[in-house]
N, C-alpha and C positions, 0 to 999 in steps of 0.2 A: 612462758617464753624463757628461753635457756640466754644464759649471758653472751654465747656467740651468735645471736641473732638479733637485729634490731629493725624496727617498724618505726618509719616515720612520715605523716603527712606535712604536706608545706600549707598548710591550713595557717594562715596568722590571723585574719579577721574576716567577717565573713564579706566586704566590700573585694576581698582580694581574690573572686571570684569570678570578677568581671573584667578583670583586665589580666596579659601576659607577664612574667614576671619578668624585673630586671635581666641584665647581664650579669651586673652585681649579686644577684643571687642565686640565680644559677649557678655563675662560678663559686660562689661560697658551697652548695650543695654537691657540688661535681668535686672539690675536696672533701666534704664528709664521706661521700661514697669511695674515693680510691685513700684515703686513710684507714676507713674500717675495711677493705678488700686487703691491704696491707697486713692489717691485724690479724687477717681472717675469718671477722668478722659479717654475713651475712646481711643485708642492710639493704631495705625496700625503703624506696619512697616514692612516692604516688603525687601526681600533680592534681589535685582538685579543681585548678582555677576554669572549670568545663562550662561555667556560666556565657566565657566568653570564646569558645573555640578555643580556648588556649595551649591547652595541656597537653596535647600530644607536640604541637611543637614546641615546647620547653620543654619535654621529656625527651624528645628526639636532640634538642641542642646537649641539653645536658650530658646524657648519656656522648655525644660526640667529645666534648667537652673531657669527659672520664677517660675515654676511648684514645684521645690524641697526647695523655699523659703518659699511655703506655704501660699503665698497669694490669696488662689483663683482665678488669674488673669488668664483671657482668651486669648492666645496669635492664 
C-alpha cells in the first residue's frame, strides 16, 4: 500500500455488527474521508456493521454527510 492510499474498516468490536452506527460516528468518519480527499489522499471505508441491515444506510448517510461539505470527495 503506497502512502496515498488508505483502507479503513469501521470494525470496533464484533457486537458492533448488530446495530447502525451513531450520528456521532458517522460524522467523525465523513471528516476523516474529506480530510484525506483534501490531502489527496485515497481512502476506502467499508461499513461491516451488515449483521443488522446496517451498512448500506450508514454508508449512504455518510457519504451524503462527505457530499454536503462540498469537497468533491468520492466516497
Amino acid at each position: 500500500m503506497s502512502l496515498d492510499q488508505v483502507w479503513s474498516s469501521t470494525r470496533v468490536c464484533p457486537w458492533d455488527l448488530t446495530t447502525a452506527y451513531s450520528a456521532e460516528f458517522r460524522a467523525a468518519i465523513a471528516e476523516v474521508l474529506v480530510r484525506d480527499a483534501a490531502a489527496g489522499i485515497k481512502t476506502w471505508c467499508i461499513f461491516d456493521n451488515t449483521a443488522a441491515f446496517a451498512a448500506t444506510a450508514d454508508a449512504l448517510t455518510t457519504r451524503s454527510l462527505v457530499q454536503a461539505r462540498g469537497r468533491g470527495s468520492r466516497v
